[in-house]
N, C-alpha and C positions, 0 to 999 in steps of 0.2 A: 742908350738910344731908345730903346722900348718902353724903362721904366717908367716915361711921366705918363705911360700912356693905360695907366690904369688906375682903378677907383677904388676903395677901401670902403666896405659896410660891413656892420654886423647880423646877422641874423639871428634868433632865437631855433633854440634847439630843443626845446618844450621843458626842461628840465631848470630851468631858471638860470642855465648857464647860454651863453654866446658861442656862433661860431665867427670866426670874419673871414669874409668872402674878399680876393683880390681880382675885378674883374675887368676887362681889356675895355676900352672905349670901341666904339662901330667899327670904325676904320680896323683896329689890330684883329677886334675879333674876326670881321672878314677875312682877313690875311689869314691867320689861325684856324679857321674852318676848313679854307682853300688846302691847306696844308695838311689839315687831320685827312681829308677827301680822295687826294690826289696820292698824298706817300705815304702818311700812318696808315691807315687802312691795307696798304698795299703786304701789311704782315699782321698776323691775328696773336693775340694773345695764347696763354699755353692753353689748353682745354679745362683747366681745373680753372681757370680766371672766368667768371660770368657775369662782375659786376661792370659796369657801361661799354659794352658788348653789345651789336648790332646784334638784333632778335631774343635777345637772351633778358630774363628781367631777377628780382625777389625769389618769385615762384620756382622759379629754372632750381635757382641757386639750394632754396628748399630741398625740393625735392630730393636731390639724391639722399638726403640721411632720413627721409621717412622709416619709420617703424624699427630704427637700430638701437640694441642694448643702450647704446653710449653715446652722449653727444658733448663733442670739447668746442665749446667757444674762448676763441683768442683773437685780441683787438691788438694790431699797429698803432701807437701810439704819436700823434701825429704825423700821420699819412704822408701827406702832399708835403710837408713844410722838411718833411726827411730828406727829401730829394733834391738834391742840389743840383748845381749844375755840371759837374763832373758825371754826375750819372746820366745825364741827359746828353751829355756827349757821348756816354759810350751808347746809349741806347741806337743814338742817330747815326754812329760809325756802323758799330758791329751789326745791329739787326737795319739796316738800309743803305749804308757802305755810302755815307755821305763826308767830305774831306772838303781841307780846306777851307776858304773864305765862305764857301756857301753854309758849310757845318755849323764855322764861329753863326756867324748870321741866325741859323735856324736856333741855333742852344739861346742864342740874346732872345729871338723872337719868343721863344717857350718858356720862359724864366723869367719871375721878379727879384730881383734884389738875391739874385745867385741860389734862388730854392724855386720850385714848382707851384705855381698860383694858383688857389681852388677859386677857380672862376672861367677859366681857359678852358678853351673846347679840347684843347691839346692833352691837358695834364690828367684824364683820366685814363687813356691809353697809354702814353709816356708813362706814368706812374707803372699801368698794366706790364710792361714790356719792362720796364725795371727790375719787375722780380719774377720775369721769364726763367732765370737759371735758377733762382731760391722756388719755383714753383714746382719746378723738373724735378727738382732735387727731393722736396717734402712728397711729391706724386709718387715717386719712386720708393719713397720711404713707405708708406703708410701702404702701397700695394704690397709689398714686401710680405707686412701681416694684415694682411687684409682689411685693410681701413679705407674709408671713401675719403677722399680729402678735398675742399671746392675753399675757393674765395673769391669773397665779392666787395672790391677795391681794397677795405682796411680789415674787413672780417675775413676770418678762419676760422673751417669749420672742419673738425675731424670725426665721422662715425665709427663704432663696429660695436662688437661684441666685446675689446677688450681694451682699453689703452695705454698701451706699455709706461710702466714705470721711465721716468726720467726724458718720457718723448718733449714735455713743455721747456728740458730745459737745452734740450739739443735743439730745440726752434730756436728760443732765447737768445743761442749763442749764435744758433745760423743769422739770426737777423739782425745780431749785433754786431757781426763782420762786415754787412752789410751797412750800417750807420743808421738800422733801426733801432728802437725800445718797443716793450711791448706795454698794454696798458693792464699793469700787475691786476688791479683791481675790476678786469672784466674778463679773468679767465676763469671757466667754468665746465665745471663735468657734471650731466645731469644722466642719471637714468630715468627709465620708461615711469617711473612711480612717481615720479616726478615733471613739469611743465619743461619739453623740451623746445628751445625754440632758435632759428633759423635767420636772419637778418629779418627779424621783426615778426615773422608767422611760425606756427605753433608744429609742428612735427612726429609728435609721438605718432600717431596713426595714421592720417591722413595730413594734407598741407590744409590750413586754414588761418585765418584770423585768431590772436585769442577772443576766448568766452568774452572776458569782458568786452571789447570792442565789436562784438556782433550784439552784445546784448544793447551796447550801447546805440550801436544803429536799428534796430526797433524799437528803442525807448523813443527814438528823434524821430524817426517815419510816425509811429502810433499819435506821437504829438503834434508833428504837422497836418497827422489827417483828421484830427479830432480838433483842432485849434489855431491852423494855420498858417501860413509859412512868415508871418512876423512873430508867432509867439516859438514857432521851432527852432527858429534863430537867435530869440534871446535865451528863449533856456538852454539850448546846445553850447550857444557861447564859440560858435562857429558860425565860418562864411559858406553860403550856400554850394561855391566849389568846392570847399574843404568836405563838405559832409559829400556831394555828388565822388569825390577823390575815392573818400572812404569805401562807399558802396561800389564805385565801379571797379575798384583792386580785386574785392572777389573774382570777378568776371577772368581771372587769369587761371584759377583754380575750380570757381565752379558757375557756369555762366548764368544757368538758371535762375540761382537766388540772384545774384547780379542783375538781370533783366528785369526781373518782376519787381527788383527793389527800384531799379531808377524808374520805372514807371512810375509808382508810388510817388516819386518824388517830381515825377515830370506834371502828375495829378496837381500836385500840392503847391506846384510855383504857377500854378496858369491863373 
């Protein structure tokens, strides 16, 4: 009923690999908003979930493993496309006690082709709310011995001083009961002597951008002020929002440099 009612694109994911986006036409996504508004919302995700979470952003997510001995990152290995629509029904039973014809209806409306669409305003909470009990569960685990434990949508992020022997493989198995995988080749234990980093910012002492991408945004402000805002564009090899993106992310962590840098740049496009 719902499937023809979405569109298929690829997008670049800077890595010379594709993501592909399945995204609802006007009409559904209205439907799907109306819906996320009205009843998803009406139940929040467990507290460790911070990714697409009203008020909650990166930063948030960061922060809790500043300045910890140990940092374990572990990736779900395609996310959204895990999630079938069995899971979506239970999500829409159990946590909003929805039945019946209205249920069937809402799991059709949330779903393409019996998985979870990365394009739907739906499928970033429904996802969240999917692993409401695997998050309870890992939360519980890692307080136990004192571990911070947050994620944000497909990342997972474990701090402390120490990280138990055998902990990646009791995830592994938790999220394989589940009808995840994980992505072997982006788990990672970093110590403090090491570049520890966070769903994209840098962690060991304070939350920031890395080195290189701040140096990079003075190389690009120094050259627009000195040259331009057509020659800071070609050499950046970015769109003037992309770099404005860049500089205003700061502004979540340290608003100062944020401020004074989009001036700079508000200089340089007048």
């Amino acid at each position: 009923m719902y499937d023809t009612k979405y569109k298929r694109f690829p997008i670049s994911k800077g890595n010379g690999k594709v993501r592909w986006i399945t995204a609802p036409n006007d009409d559904l996504k209205s439907m799907q908003t109306d819906f996320l508004r009205d009843v998803l919302y009406a139940k929040m995700p467990h507290s460790c979930a911070t990714g697409f979470v009203p008020g909650l952003s990166i930063v948030d997510n960061a922060k809790r493993h500043v300045n910890k001995r140990l940092v374990l990152n572990i990736d779900i290995k395609d996310f959204f496309g895990s999630i079938k629509s069995k899971s979506v029904q239970s999500v829409l039973k159990e946590h909003y006690g929805l039945s019946g014809s209205y249920l069937d209806d809402k799991v059709s409306m949330c779903t393409w082709k019996g998985e979870l669409p990365q394009g739907s305003p739906c499928s970033p909470h429904i996802a969240n709310m999917a692993l409401w009990d695997f998050d309870h569960w890992l939360s519980d685990l890692c307080e136990e011995v004192e571990l911070t434990y947050s994620r944000y949508a497909d990342d997972l992020t474990i701090s402390g001083d120490t990280i138990p022997k055998g902990l990646v493989s009791k995830i592994r198995l938790k999220l394989g009961s589940l009808g995840y995988k994980l992505a072997e080749n982006k788990i990672h234990i970093n110590g403090q002597h090491r570049r520890q980093m966070v769903t994209g910012l840098v962690v060991n002492k304070k939350v920031q951008l890395p080195r290189s991408i701040r140096k990079w945004i003075r190389a690009v402000l120094h050259s627009g002020t000195e040259l331009g805002l057509d020659t800071m564009l070609e050499k950046s090899n970015k769109e003037f929002q992309q770099i404005q993106g860049y500089v205003g992310l700061q502004a979540l962590y340290d608003k100062q440099t944020a401020t004074d840098q989009l001036q700079i740049l508000k200089q340089i496009s007048k």
